[in-house]
N, C-alpha and C positions, 0 to 999 in steps of 0.2 A: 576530564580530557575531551575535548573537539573531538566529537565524529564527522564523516563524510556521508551523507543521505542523500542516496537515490532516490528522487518520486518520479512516477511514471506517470504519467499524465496525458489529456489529451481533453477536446470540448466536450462540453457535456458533464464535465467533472461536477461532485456536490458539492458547492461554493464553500460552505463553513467546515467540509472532513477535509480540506486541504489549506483554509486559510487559517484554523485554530490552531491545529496540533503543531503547522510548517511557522509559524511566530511565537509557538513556546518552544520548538526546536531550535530556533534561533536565536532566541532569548536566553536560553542553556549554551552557546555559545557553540554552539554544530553548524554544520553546512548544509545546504542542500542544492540538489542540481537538476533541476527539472529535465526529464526527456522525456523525447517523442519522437516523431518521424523525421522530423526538420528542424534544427539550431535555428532562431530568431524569431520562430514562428511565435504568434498570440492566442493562448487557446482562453475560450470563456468558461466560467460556469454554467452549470444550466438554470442556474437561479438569474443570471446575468449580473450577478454583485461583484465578483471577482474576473479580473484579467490578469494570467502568467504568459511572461514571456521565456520561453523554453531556452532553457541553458546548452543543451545539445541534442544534434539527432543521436537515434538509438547506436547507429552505425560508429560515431564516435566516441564511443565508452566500451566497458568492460567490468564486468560486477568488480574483478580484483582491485578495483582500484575506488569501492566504496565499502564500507565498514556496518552497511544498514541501508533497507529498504523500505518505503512510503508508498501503501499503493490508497487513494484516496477514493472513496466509492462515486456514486453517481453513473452515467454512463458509459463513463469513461472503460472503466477495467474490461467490460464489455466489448467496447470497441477496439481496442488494444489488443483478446486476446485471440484475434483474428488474422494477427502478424507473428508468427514464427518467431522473428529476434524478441520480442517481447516475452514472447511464452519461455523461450530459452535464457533470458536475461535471467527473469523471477525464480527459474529451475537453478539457475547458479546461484542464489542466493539460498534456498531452501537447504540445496544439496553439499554445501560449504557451513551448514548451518548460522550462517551471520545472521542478527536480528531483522525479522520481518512484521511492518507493521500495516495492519489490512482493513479497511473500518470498511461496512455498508453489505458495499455489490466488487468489494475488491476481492474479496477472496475467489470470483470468477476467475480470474487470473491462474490462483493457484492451483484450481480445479484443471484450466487446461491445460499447468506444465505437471500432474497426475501427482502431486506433492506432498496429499490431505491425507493420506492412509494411514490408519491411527494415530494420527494429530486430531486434541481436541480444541475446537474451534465453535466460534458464533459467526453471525451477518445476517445479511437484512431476512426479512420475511421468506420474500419472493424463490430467495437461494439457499433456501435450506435443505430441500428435497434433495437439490444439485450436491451440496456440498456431506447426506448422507450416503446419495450415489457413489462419491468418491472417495468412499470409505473412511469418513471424519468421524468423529464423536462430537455431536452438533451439543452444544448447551444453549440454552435459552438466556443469557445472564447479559448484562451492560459491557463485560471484559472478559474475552478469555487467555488468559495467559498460557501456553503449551510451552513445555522442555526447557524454560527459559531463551525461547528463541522465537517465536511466534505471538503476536500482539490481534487480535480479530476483537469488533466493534460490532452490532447492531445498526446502529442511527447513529443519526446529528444529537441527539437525546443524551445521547452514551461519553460523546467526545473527553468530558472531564473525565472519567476513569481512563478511555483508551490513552488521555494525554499522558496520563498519570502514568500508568504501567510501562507506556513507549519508553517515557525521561529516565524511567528504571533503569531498565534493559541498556540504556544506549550510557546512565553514568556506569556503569561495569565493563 
């Protein structure tokens, strides 16, 4: 069955944690719908290999009306989780429990809508302190799969499992 996936997105995103997993999601026959702050805007990678054009601003949506969340690492989750609707968007997904998938530097996100409390979780290096601060059970592994409802990634390294586990999650 078609799900409907939310990636959240913005410049700076890691070109290949949103161009890999977002063309086996579509390939499985899902949807997905870029947002950010602004409908039509064009945000880049920070590798500069990829360009999306944002499906809608944040203002025009509402978790209830997608089935699964995409947050792609790089610097994006970062910068996004500096806007309120963002931080609250990601909190309606957690707290609805629909599947959430978070490769790199995205689980910053989840950190700022306080989400991670005994969720076991990975990501990158650099946020891992971040993400024992907030009360996670940090694993060092390529995939962590939590409750059947949580997907978390390391690296670009990782992508084939994280792919793997997302397709999981999202055929159920």
């Amino acid at each position: 069955m078609s799900k409907k996936i939310a990636v959240v997105l913005t410049s700076s995103f890691e070109d290949s944690e949103y161009t890999e997993p977002a063309k086996a999601f579509e390939e499985a026959g899902h949807t997905l719908t870029t947002i950010e702050k602004e409908k039509g805007k064009t945000v880049e990678g920070k590798q500069g290999e990829a360009k999306v054009e944002i499906d809608a601003g944040i203002d025009e949506v509402q978790p209830n009306e997608f089935d699964a969340l995409f947050i792609p690492g790089g610097f994006s989750p970062d910068i996004l989780r500096a806007d309120d609707r963002f931080v609250n968007f990601v909190k309606e997904f957690m707290n609805a429990e629909k599947p959430v998938f978070a490769i790199c530097h995205g689980p910053q996100l989840l950190i700022t809508a306080e989400t991670l409390k005994g969720r076991d979780v990975t990501g990158y290096k650099s946020i891992q302190v971040d993400l024992k601060n907030a009360g996670a059970n940090f694993h060092d592994k390529e995939v962590v799969v939590c409750q059947n409802q949580l997907v978390t990634s390391r690296t670009p390294e990782d992508l084939p499992a994280f792919t793997r586990e997302s397709l999981k999650l999202l055929a159920n």
